[in-house]
C-alpha positions in Angstrom: 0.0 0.0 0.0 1.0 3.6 -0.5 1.2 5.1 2.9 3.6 3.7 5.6 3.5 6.2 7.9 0.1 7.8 8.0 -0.8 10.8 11.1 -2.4 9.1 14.2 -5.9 8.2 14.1 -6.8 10.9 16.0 -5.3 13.4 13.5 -6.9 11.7 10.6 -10.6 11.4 12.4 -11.3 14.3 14.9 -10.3 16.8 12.0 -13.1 15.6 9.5 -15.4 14.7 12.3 -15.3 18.6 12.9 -15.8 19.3 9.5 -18.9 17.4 9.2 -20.4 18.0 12.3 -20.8 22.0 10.8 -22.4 20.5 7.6 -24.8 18.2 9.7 -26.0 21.3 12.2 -26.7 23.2 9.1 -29.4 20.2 7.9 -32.5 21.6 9.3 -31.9 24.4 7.1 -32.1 22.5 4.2 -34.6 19.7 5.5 -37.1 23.1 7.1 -39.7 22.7 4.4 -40.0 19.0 4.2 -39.9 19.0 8.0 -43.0 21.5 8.2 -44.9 19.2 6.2 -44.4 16.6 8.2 -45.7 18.5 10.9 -48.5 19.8 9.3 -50.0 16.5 8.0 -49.8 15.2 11.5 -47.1 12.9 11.3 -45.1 13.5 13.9 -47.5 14.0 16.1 -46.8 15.4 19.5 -43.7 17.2 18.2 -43.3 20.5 17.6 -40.6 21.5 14.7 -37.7 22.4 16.8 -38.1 18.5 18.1 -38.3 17.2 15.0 -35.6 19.4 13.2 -33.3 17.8 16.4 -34.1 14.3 16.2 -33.6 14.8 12.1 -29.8 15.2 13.2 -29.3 12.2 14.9 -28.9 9.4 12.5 -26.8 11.3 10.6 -24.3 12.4 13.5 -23.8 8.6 14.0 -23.3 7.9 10.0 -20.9 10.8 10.1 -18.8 9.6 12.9 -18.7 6.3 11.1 -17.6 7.8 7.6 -15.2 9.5 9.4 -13.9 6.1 11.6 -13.6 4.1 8.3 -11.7 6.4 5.8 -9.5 7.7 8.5 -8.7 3.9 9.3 -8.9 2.4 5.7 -7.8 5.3 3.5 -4.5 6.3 3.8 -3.4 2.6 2.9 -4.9 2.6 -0.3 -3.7 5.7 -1.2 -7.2 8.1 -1.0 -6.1 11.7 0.2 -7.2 14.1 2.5 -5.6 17.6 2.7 -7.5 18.1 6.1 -6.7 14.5 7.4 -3.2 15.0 6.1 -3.1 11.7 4.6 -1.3 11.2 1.2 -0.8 14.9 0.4 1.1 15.1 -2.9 0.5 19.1 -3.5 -1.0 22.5 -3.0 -5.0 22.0 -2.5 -5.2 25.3 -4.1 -3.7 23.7 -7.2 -6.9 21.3 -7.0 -9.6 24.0 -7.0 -9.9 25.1 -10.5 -11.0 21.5 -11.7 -13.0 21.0 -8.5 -15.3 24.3 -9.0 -15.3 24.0 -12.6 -16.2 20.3 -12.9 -19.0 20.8 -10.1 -20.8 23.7 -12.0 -20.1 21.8 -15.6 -22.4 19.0 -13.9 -24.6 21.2 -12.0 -25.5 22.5 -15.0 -25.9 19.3 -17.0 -27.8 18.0 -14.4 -30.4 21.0 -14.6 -30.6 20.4 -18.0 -31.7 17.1 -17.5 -33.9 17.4 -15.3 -35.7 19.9 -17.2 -35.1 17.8 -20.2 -36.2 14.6 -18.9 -38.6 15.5 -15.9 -39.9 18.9 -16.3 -39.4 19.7 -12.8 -41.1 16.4 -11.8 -40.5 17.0 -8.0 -40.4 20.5 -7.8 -43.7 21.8 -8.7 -44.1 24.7 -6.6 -41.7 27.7 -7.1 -39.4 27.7 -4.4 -39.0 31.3 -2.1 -36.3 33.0 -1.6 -36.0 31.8 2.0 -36.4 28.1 0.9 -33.6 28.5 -2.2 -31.5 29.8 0.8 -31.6 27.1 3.3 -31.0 24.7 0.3 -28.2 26.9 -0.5 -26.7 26.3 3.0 -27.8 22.7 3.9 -26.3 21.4 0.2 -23.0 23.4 0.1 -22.6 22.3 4.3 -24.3 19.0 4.7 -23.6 18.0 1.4 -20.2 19.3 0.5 -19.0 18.2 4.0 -20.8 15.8 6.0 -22.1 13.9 2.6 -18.5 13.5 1.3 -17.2 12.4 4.5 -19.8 9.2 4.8 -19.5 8.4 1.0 -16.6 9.2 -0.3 -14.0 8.7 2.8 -16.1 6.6 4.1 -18.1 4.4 2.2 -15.8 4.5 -0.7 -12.6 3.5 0.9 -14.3 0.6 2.4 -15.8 -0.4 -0.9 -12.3 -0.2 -2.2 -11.0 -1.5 0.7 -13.0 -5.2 0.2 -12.6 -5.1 -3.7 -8.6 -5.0 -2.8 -9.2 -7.8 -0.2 -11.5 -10.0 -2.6 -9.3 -9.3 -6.1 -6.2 -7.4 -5.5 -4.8 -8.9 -2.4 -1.0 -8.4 -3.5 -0.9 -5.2 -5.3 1.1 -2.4 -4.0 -1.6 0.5 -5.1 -5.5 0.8 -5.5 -6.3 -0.9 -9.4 -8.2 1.2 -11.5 -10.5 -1.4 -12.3 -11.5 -1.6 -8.2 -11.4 2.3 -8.3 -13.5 2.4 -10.9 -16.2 0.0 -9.5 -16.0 1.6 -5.7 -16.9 5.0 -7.8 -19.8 3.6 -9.6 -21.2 1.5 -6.8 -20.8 4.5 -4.1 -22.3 6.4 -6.4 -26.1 4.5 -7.2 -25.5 3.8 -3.1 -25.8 8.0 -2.7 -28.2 8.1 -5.3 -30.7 5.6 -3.1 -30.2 7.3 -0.1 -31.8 10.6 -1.5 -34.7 8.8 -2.2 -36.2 9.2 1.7 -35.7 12.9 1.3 -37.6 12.9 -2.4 -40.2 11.2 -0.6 -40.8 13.4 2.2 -41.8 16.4 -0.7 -43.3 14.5 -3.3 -44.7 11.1 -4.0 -42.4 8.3 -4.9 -43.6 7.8 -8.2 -41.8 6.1 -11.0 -40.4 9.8 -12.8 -39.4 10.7 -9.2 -37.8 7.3 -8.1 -36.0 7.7 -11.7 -35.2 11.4 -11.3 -33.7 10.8 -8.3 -31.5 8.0 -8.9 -30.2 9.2 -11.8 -29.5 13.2 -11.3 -27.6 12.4 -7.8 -25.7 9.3 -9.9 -24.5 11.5 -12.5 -22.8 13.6 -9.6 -21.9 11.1 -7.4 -19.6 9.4 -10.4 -18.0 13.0 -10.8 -17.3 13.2 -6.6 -16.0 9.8 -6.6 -13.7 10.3 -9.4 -12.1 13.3 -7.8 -11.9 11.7 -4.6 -10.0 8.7 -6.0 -7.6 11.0 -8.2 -7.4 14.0 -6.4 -8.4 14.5 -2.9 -11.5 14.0 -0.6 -11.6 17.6 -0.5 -11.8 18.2 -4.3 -14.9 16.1 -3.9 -16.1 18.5 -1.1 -15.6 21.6 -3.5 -17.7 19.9 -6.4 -20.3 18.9 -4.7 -20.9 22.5 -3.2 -20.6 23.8 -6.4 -23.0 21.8 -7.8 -25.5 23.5 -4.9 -24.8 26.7 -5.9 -25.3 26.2 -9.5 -29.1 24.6 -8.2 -29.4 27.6 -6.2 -28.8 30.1 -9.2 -31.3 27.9 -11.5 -34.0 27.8 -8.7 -33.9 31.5 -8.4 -34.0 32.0 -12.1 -36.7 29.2 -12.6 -34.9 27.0 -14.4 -35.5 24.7 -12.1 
């Protein structure tokens, strides 16, 4: 493996653990209209919306913790970097972040594009307010650029790549594209699923959401698992806020 002498756990985990604990405080913001519905079709009954905006934060804290427990453990061996972690740093992170924002607004946009293409705003039937298109803004470029990357990139991803090297590559010295490759792909339709309980708290699972879903948040998740094998977990980080922004911009212009 690539990395003899790696930081101490510690200095691999509490960093990112702090990291994603700001994007997962900030998840109310994002989760504040779904959450209201809830409330207002009675079912979480008994709770009032601060309650329920707190417990929303729970299950996530845990997966967080874990992402962060498994990459800081798993990663450095096969090579996966971290400029925060201080794991396999080759260069400057600032010589990263011209690909990083450009990439995530190139799909950003694409992904708009299709959606409008393909769904005509299937899931998003109301106009959004201003207020709403902010908390988005925050929760996505927070939870999702942080906390998100942390559980499925450093995380899930390194283990994935972790067991393909343990089933297939036992002896090599680095990570084989091939099992690179398929960690990407299969994190990727694993990050797609997992959006589908927050699709379903705004609109009805039906087949154009279930679709929509999956395959938007696929698209991304390819491009923040590629930069995450080949350049850093914080590349991924950039992307995937700048893909919120881009979402932002559309929403507020009605493009989507």
């Amino acid at each position: 493996m690539i990395d003899r002498s790696p930081p101490s756990f510690a200095r691999r985990f509490w960093p990112l653990v702090a990291f994603g604990f700001a994007g997962v405080a900030s998840l109310p913001l994002a989760m504040l209209p779904a959450l209201r519905v809830l409330v207002r079709n009675g079912y979480a009954a008994g709770m009032s919306l601060g309650e329920l905006a707190a417990l929303s934060l729970i299950q996530p804290a845990l997966l967080l913790v874990a992402g962060a427990a498994v990459g800081a453990t798993l990663a450095p061996g096969l090579g996966l970097t971290s400029h925060v972690a201080r794991v396999n740093v080759h260069g400057r992170f600032v010589k990263e972040l011209p690909l990083a924002i450009a990439s995530g607004m190139a799909i950003g946009i694409a992904i708009a594009g299709l959606d409008f293409a393909l769904f005509q705003h299937t899931a998003l039937a109301r106009p959004a307010s201003m207020r709403a298109i902010a908390g988005g803004l925050i929760g996505g470029v927070l939870y999702g650029g942080l906390a998100e990357e942390i559980m499925m990139r450093w995380g899930l991803m390194s283990f994935v790549a972790w067991l393909g090297m343990r089933l297939f590559a036992r002896n090599a010295a680095t990570l084989p594209a091939s099992i690179g490759v398929a960690a990407i792909v299969i994190v990727a339709l694993l990050f797609a699923a997992g959006h589908l309980p927050a699709a379903a708290m705004t609109a009805p699972l039906t087949s154009n959401v279930v679709a929509r879903t999956l395959l938007l948040n696929a698209v991304a998740g390819l491009l923040f698992g590629w930069l995450f094998w080949r350049r850093s977990l914080e590349s991924a980080m950039v992307a995937h806020a700048s893909v919120h922004v881009v979402f932002a911009v559309a929403q507020t212009l009605g493009w989507r």
